[in-house]
C-alpha positions in Angstrom: 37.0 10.8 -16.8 36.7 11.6 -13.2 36.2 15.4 -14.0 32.9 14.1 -15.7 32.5 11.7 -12.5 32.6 14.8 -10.6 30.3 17.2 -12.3 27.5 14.3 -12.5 26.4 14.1 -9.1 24.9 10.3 -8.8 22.3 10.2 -6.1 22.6 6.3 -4.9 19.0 7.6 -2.8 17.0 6.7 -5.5 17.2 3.3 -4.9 16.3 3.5 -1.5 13.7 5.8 -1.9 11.7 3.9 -4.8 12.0 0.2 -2.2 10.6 3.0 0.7 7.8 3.8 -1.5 7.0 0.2 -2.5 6.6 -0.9 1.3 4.8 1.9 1.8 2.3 1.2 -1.2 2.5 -2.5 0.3 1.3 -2.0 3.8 -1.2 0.4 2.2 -2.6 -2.1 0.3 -2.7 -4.6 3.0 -4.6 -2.2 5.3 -7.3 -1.6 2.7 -7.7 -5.3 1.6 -7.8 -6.2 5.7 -10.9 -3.5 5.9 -12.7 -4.5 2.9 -12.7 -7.8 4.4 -13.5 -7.3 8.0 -16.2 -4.5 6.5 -17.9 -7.1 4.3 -18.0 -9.9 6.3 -19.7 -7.5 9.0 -22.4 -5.9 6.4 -22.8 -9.5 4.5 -24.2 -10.8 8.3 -26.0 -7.6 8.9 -28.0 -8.1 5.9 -28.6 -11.1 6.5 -30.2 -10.4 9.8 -32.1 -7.5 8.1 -33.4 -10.3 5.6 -33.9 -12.7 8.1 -36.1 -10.0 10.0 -38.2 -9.1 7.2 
């Protein structure tokens, strides 16, 4: 049995690397929904300026 351990190599970075790509995806995601936001509250007043103007 630990012959067959031996040959199979188990990688215990998968793991790691999947939680690395979730908080990566995370903080991504954040970012985007922080600009969307910050961008629409910005374009929502300038039309409303535009509007206000015409």
């Amino acid at each position: 049995m630990s012959k067959v351990m031996a040959r199979v190599r188990w990688s215990d970075e998968d793991g790691a690397t999947a939680v690395e790509y979730g908080l990566m995806v995370a903080l991504i995601a954040i970012v985007i929904i922080a600009a969307v936001t910050l961008l629409g509250t910005n374009l929502s007043s300038l039309f409303n300026s535009i509007a206000g103007s015409v």
